[in-house]
C-alpha positions in Angstrom: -3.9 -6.8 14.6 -1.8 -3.9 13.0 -0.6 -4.8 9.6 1.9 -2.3 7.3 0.8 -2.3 3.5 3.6 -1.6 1.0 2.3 -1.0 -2.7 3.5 0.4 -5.9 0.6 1.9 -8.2 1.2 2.0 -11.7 2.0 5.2 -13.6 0.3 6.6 -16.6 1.1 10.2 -16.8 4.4 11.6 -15.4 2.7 15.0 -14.5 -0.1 13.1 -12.0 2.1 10.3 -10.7 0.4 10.3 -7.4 -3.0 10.4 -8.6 -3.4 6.5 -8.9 -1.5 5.8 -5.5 -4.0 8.5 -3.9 -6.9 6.4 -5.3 -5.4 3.0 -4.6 -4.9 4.0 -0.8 -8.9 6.3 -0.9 -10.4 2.7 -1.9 -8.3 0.4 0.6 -8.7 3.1 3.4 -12.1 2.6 2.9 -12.5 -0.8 2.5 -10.4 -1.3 6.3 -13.1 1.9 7.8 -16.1 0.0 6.5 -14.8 -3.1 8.1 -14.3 -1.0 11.9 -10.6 -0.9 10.9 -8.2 1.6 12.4 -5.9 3.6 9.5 -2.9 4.5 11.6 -0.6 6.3 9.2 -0.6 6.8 5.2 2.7 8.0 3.9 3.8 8.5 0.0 7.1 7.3 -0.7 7.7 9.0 -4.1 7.7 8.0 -7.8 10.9 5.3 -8.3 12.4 3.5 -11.0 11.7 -0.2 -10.7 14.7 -2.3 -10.2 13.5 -4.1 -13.3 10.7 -3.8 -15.8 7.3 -5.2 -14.1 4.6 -7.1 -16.3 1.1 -6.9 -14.8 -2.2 -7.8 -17.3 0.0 -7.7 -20.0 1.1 -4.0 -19.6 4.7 -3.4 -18.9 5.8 -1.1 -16.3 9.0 0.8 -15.3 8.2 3.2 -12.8 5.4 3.3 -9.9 4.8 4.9 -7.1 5.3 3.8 -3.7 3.1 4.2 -1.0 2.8 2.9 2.7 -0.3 2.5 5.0 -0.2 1.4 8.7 -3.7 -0.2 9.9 -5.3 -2.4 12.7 -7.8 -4.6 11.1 -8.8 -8.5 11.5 -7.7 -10.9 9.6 -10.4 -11.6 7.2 -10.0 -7.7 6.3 -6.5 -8.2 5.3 -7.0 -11.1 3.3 -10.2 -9.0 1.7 -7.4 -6.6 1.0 -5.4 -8.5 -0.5 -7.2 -9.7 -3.1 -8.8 -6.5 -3.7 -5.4 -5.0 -4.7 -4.9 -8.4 -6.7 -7.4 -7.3 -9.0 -7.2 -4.1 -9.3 -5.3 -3.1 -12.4 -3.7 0.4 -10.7 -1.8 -1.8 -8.2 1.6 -3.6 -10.1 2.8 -4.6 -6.5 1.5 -5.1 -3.0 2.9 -6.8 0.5 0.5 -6.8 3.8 2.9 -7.9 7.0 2.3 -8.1 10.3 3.5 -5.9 12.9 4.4 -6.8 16.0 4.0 -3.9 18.4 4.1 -4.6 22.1 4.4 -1.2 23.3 2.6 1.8 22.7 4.6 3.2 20.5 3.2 2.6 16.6 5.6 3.2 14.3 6.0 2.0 10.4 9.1 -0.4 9.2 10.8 3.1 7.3 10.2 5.0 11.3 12.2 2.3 12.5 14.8 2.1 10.6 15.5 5.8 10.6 15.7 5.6 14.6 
């Protein structure tokens, strides 16, 4: 199945924003390739302001950085990603959907909507 994983990684330093996003997406990119996952596509979508201020274990947040990762994996991967990124205090927000892709052409929700 080919899922598309939106998260925001929590920022602690301004200068190395992407640091914790590039960590976050090292440990879940290997977590689906240990599994005999397929990563498809990683793609940073920048440092943001949050629409509104973000409490996660009792740390209040206000910007993150955004990042997207396209992967075919099983189920019972996703839902060992999930609560991976659940627990792990770099992640303040994360959404796994499915993709529905019956031609060959693979492309991420932001491809799409571009095109």
């Amino acid at each position: 199945m080919l899922y598309e994983l939106v998260a925001i990684s929590r920022v602690t330093k301004y200068g190395s924003h992407a640091l914790e996003a590039k960590e976050v997406s090292s440990t879940i990119g290997k977590l689906i390739l240990n599994n005999r996952g397929i990563i498809r596509n990683i793609k940073s979508l920048g440092l943001t302001t949050l629409p509104k201020i973000i409490t996660k274990d009792q740390e209040r947040h206000f910007r993150g950085h955004k990042f997207l990762m396209l992967f075919d994996s099983s189920s019972s991967v996703q839902n060992e990603i999930l609560r991976t990124l659940k627990n792990d205090p770099r992640v303040i927000r994360s959404l796994i959907t499915k993709v529905e892709s019956k031609n060959l052409v693979v492309e991420n929700s932001i491809d799409r909507s571009i095109s």
